[in-house]
N, C-alpha and C positions, 0 to 999 in steps of 0.2 A: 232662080232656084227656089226663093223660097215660098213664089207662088204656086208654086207645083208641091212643096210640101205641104203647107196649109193644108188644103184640099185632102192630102191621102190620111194625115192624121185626125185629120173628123173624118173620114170612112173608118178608119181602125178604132176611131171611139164609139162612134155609132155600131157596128159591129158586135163590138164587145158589150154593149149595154141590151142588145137584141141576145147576143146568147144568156144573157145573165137571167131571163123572164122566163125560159124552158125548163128550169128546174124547179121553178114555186109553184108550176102547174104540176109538174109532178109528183109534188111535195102534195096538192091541196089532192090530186084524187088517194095518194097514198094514205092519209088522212080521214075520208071518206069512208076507203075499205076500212079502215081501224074501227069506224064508228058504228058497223053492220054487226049482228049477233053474229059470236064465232064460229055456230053452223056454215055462214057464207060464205067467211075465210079460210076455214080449217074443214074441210069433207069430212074428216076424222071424229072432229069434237062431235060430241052429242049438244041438244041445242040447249039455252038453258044454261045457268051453272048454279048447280044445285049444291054443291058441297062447296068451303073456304078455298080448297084448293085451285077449285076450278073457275072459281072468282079470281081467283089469285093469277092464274095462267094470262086469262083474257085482258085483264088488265097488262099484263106483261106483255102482250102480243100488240095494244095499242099503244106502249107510250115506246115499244118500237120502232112504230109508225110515226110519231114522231118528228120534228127536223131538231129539236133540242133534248134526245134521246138520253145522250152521254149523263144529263144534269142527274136520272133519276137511279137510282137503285132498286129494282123491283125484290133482287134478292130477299131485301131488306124491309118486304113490304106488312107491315100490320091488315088482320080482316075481320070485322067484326058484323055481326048477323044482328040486320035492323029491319025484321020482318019479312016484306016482301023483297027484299035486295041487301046484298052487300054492302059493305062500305069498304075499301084497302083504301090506307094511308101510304104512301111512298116517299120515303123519304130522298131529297133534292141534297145533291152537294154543295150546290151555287147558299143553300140556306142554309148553311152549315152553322152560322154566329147571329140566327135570326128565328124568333118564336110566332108562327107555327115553324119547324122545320118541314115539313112533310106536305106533300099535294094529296089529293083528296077525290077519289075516284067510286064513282057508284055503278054497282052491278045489279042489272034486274036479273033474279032465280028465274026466271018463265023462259027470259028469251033471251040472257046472257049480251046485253046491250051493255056498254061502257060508256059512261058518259063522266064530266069532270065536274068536282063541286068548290064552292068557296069553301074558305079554310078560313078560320076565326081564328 
């Protein structure tokens, strides 16, 4: 009998570690999309985010995209005009009792690209 178990319980692990790999590729191209100007994503948006708000949006829409989504508060996000792009700060739960608190996300005004920056 218990050669016959052996056997089925390394199918049921191997198995299980085969479905576990189908969702971080999904994860990487959903990711991807985040990282396109929100023209790609959104038909609706105009290309570009020219005003705070719209900075503010884009960003909201990639850390969606996300797989540790839950950590940030976009509600909650700061956006300050540093020439040619954006800058929103968003503040992180998980950094709640840690300085910087907040992640650090850059928007180009031309073409509304979201990209993520170090925080000091």
């Amino acid at each position: 009998m218990s050669k016959l178990l052996l056997p089925a319980v390394l199918l049921l692990a191997l198995a299980g570690c085969q479905s576990a790999t189908a969702p971080a590729t999904a994860t990487d191209a959903t990711l991807a999309e985040a990282t396109a100007p929100a023209a790609a994503t959104d038909p609706a948006a105009t290309p570009g985010a020219a005003t705070a708000e719209a900075a503010r949006a884009a960003v909201g829409r990639f850390v969606q995209a996300l797989p540790n989504a839950a950590r940030y508060v976009p509600d909650s996000a700061s956006v300050a005009d540093v020439g040619t792009h954006w800058q929103v700060l968003v503040p992180r739960t998980d950094w709640a009792q840690r300085m910087p608190s907040k992640a650090a996300f850059e928007v180009d005004k031309a073409t509304g690209a979201v990209t993520t920056r170090p925080v000091k």
